[in-house]
ZARO-486315 format. One record per residue (C-alpha): residue number from 0; x, y, z; residue in one letter. Coordinates in steps of 0.2 Angstrom, whole numbers. Each point is the difference from the previous one (the first is absolute). Layout:
N
 seq    xx    yy    zz type
 NUM     X     Y     Z    a
...
//
This chain:
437
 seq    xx    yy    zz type
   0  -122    -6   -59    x
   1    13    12     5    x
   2    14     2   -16    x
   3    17    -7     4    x
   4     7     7   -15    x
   5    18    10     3    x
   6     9    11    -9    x
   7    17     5     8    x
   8    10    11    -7    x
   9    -9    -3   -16    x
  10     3   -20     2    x
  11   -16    -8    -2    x
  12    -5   -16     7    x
  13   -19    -9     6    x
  14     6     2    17    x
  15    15     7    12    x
  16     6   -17     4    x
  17    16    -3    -7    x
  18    14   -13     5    x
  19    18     7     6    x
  20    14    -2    -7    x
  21     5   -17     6    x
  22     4   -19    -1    x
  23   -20     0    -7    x
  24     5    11   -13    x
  25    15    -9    -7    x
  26    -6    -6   -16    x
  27   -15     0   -14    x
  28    -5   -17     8    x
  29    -5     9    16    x
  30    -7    16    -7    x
  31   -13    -8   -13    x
  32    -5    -9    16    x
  33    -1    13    10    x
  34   -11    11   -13    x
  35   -14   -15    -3    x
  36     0     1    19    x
  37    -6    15    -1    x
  38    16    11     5    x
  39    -2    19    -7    x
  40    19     4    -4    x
  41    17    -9     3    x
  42    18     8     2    x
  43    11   -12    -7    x
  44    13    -6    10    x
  45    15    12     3    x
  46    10     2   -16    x
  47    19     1     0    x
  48    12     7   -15    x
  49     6   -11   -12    x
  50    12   -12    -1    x
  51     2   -17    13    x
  52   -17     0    12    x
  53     3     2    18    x
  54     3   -15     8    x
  55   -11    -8    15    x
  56     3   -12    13    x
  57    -3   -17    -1    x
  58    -6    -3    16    x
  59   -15     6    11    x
  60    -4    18    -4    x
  61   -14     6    14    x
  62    -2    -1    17    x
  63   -16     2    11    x
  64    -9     5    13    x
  65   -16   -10     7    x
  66   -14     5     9    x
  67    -6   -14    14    x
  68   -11    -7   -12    x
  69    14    -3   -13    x
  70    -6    15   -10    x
  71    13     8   -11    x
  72     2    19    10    x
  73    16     4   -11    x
  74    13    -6   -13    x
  75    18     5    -1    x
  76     6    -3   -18    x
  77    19     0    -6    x
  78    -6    -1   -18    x
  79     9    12   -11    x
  80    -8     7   -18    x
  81    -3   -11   -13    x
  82    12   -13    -5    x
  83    -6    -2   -15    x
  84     7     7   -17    x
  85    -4    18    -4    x
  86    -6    -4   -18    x
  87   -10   -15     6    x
  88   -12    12    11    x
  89    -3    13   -11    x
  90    -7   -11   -14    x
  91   -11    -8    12    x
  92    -6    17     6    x
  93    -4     6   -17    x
  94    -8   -16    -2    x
  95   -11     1    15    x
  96    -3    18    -4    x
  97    -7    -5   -17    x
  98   -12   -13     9    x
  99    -5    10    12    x
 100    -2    19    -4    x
 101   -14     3    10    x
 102    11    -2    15    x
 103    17     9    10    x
 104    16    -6    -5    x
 105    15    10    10    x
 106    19    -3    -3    x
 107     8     0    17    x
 108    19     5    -4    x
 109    16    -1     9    x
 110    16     5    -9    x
 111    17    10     5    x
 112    -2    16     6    x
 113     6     8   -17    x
 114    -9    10   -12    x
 115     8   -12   -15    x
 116    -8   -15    10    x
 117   -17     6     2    x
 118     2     9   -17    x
 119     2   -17    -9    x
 120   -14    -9     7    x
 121   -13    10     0    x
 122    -2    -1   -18    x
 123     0   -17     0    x
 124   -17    -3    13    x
 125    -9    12    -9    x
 126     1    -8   -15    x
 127    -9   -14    10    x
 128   -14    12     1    x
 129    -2     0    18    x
 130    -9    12     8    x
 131    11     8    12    x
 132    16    -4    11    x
 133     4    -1    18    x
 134    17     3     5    x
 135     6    -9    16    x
 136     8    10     9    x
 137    -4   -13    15    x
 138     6   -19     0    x
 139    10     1    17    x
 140    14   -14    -3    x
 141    11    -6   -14    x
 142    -3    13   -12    x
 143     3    16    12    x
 144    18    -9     4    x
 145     1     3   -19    x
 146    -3    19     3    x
 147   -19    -4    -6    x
 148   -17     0     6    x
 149    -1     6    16    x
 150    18     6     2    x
 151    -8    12   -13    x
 152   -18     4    10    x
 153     9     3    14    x
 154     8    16   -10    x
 155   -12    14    -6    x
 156    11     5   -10    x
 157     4   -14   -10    x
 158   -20    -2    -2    x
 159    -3    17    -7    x
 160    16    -3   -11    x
 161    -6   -15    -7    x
 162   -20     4    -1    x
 163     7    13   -13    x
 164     9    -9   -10    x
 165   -16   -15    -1    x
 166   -10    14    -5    x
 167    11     8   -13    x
 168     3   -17   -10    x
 169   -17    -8     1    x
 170   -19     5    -3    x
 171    -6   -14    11    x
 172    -7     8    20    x
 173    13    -3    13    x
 174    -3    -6    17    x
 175    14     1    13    x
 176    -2   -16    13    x
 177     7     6    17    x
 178    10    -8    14    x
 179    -9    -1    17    x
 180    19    -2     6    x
 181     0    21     3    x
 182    -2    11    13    x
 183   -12    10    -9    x
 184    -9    -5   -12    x
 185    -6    17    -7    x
 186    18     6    -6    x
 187     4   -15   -14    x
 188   -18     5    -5    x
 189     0    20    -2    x
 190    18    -4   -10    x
 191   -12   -11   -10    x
 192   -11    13    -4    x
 193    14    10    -5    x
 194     7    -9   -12    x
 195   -17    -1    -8    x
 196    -7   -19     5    x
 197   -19    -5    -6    x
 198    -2    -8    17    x
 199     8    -9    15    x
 200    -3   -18     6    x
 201     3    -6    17    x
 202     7    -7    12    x
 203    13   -12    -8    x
 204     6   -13    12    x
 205     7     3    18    x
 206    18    -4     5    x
 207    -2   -17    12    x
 208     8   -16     6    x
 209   -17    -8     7    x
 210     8   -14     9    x
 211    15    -8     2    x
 212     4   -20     1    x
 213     2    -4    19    x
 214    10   -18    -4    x
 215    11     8   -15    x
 216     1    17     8    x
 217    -4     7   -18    x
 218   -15    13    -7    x
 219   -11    -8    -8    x
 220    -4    -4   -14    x
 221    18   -10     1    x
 222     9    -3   -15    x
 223    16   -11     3    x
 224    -1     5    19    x
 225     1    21    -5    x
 226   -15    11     1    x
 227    -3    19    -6    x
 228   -10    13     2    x
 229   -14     1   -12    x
 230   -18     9    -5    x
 231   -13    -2    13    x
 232   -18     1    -7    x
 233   -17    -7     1    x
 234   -16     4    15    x
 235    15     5    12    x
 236     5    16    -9    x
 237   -17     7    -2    x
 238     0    12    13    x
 239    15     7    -4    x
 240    -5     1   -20    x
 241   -15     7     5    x
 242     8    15    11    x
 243    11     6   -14    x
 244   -13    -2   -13    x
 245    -9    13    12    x
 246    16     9     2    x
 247     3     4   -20    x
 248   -18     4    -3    x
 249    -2    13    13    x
 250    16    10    -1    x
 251    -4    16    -7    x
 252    16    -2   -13    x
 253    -6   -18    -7    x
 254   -18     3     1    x
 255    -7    -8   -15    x
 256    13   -10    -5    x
 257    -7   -16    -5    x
 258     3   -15    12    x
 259    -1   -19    -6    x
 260    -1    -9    18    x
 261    11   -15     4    x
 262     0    -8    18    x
 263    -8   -15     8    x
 264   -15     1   -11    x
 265   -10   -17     2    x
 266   -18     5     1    x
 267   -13    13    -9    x
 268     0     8    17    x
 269    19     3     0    x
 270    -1     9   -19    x
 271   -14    11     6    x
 272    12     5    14    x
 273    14     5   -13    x
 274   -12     9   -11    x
 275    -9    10    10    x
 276    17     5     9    x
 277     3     8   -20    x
 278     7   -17    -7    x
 279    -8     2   -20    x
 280     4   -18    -1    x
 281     7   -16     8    x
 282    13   -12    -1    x
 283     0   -19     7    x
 284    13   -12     2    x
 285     1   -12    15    x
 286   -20    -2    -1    x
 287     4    -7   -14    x
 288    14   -12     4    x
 289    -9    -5    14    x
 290   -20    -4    -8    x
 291     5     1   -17    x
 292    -5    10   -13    x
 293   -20    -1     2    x
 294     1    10    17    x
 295    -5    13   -11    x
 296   -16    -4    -4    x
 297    -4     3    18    x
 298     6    15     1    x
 299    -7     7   -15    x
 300   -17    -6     8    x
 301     3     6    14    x
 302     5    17    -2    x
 303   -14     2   -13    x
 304   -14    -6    12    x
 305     6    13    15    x
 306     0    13   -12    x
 307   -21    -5    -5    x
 308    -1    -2    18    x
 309     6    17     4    x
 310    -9     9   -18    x
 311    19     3    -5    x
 312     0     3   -22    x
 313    18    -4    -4    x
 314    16     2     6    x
 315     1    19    -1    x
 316   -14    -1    14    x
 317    12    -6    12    x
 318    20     2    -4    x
 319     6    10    11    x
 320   -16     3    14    x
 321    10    -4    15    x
 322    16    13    -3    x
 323    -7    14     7    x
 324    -2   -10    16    x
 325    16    -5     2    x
 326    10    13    11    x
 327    14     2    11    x
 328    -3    -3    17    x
 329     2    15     8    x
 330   -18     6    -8    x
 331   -10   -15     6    x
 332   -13     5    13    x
 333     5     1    17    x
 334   -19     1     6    x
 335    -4   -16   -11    x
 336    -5   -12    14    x
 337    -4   -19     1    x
 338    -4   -14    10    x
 339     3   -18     0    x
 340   -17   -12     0    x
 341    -2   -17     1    x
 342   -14   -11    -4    x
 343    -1   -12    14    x
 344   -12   -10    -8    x
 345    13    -3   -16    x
 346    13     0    12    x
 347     8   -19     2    x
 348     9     6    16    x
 349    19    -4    -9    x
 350     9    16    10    x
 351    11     3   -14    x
 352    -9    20     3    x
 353     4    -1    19    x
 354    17    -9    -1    x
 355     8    14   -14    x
 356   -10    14     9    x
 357     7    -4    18    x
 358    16    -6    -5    x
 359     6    14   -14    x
 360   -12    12     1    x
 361   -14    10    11    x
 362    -5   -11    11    x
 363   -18     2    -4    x
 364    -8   -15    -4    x
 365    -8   -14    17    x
 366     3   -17     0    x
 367    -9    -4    15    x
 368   -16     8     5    x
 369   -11    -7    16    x
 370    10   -15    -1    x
 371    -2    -6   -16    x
 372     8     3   -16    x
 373    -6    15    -8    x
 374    10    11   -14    x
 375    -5    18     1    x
 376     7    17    -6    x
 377     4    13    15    x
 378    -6    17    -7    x
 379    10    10    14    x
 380    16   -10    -7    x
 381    -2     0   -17    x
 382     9    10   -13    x
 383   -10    -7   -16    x
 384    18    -6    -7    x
 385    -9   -17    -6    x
 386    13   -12     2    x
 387   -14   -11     7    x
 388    -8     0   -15    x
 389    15    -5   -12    x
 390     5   -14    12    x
 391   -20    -8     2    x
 392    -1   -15    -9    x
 393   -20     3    -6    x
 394    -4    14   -11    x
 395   -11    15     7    x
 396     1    -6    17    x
 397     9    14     5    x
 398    -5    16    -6    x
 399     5    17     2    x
 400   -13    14     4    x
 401     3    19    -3    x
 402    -7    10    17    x
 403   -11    14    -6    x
 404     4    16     1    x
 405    -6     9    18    x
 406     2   -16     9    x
 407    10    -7    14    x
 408    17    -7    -2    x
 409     3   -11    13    x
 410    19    -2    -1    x
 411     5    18     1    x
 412   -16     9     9    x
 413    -3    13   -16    x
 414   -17     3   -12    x
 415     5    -6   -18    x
 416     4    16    -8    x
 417   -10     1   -17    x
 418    14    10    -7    x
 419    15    -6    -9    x
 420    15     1     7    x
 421    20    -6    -5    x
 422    15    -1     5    x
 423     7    17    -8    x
 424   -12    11    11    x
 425     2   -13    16    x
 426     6    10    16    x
 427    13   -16     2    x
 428     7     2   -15    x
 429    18    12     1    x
 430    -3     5   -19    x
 431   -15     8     6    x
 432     5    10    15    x
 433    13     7    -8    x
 434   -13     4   -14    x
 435   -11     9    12    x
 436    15     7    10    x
//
């Protein structure tokens, strides 16, 4: 049975699924739950400075988006840190410690950008003995009007500035949560590094309004007939978690740098994406909200069955496998060539391929053949893009099929060249003719 066990940044917990900091994390209530669950770690919802808690609405505080089957795609939440008293959370998190030591207990903290600020509480969550702290540097609304958060993430700067200072005042590992709400991603990360950070964890939420109120001409969620901007999270974000998790671990000045995952994590399938991207770990939040806290389960025996079922030992065998084939674009292979397939005896004869095919893109695809209704892929037209087989409705009808090398490709006339071949050598390309000018 493959060994789940993970050890990041010398945190050690039966597993790398941990809950994000979050509405689930509020409260020792939640948290002992959540470990006879079987959750491997929790970061402790966001911790503010001392002195009167933030203050929250009072009415709704997410807004949704559905698929067609009224499955939850994504949640816009307004909530702010914790509304609770300071005092009151670190004596449940030393208590919860004390019950639990087998598993990961992370202080997420949010306090004025001031070295006195951070400089007072530290002291005060290590005494909890937690095993590390995250500093959100990401919550997109309420706090970043307040010059927190992500007003902070979005300033490398201020990240480095205040990664020292955590790591001057406090033994504990740091890990620096990062807004998606950046151009680049790598840059809040390198100043991260630089100011000496244990890890990163990413992506925070995204700045969103996810619908607004047709009748009341407000955003939802509404409270009092006003809307705002809030943190957009759950399945929806995935991709784009996914594409900066990939970013960090492959730049050459952040390589190594470990990476908790966060983003639209709802299955195992999901976490083995993160981790074999160079994610050591994972966080989870609207999985949770939305199937409560026993999803894990699944997704502990889940990931551990793929990995007996591909002879995988532990987590080392595969964190981190798919970075060094993620590239940029200009060095995919030119002479990679494919073909769309269908299988006309799975085929259901919908014309969801033929109608996106015609209508929006090459044209390649029958609908009629001798009269009668018959779906099939036009080699001389098709340019292997494969929206036909996004858009088909029944899995593994369509296919796509690599031409081998030395064969005909019936769109352009031309032999499959064996050889790679990309854009930064092409003859099309201006870069290059002045190269071999």
């Amino acid at each position: 049975m493959a060994d789940l066990r993970n050890n990041f940044v010398g945190i050690k917990s039966p597993n790398p699924f941990w809950l994000a900091s979050a509405p689930p994390t509020d409260k020792a209530y939640n948290v002992e739950r959540a470990f006879k669950a079987g959750w491997g770690g929790v970061v402790w919802k966001t911790l503010g400075e001392e002195g009167p808690p933030v203050v929250n609405v009072n009415g709704p505080r997410y807004g949704a988006i559905w698929g067609a089957d009224r499955r939850l795609l994504g949640l816009n939440n307004i909530e702010l840190i914790t509304d609770r008293d300071l005092y009151t959370n670190l004596r449940e998190m030393k208590q919860v410690k004390m019950n639990w030591p087998d598993r990961a207990l992370i202080a997420s903290i949010m306090v004025p950008c001031e070295e006195q600020a951070w400089k007072a509480i530290l002291p005060l969550v290590e005494e909890t003995g937690a095993d590390g702290i995250e500093l959100n540097f990401g919550c997109p609304h309420g706090m970043s009007e307040r010059g927190m958060g992500s007003a902070v993430g979005q300033v490398p700067e201020y990240i480095e500035m205040v990664v020292r200072w955590c790591k001057q005042y406090t033994r504990m590992p740091v890990i620096t949560k990062l807004t998606p709400n950046i151009t680049d991603v790598r840059r809040p990360a390198r100043a991260a590094k630089a100011g000496g950070t244990d890890a990163v964890s990413l992506i925070n939420t995204i700045n969103s309004i996810v619908s607004v109120d047709l009748d009341n001409f407000a955003p939802n969620p509404t409270v009092g007939g006003k809307g705002s901007h809030g943190g957009y999270c759950g399945p929806a974000v995935k991709p784009i978690a996914l594409n900066m998790v990939a970013e960090i671990a492959r730049d050459p000045e952040t390589y190594g740098l470990p990476i908790s995952g966060i983003g639209g994590i709802t299955t195992w399938r999901d976490a083995a994406e993160f981790l074999v991207l160079g994610a050591g770990n994972v966080q989870v939040c609207t999985a949770a909200m939305t199937y409560g806290f026993k999803i894990v389960q699944e997704m502990i025996t889940g990931l551990s069955d793929w990995m007996d079922e591909k002879g995988h030992r532990n987590l080392d065998d595969i964190t981190g496998r798919a970075v060094p084939n993620v590239t940029d674009w200009q060095y995919l292979n030119l002479n990679y060539i494919a073909k769309a397939k269908i299988d006309q005896d799975a085929c259901i004869k919908c014309g969801r391929c033929y109608i996106a095919c015609e209508d929006t893109s090459h044209q390649a695809i029958t609908n009629f053949v001798n009269g009668a209704r018959h779906f099939e892929v036009m080699d001389e037209e098709c340019v292997g893009c494969n929206l036909c087989v996004s858009v088909c409705p029944v899995e593994n009808c369509i296919t796509m099929e690599q031409l081998p090398a030395g064969t005909l490709d019936k769109r352009t006339g031309r032999v499959v060249d064996p050889n790679y071949a990309n854009w930064t050598t092409h003859p099309n390309n201006p870069m290059a003719r002045q190269a071999a000018e």
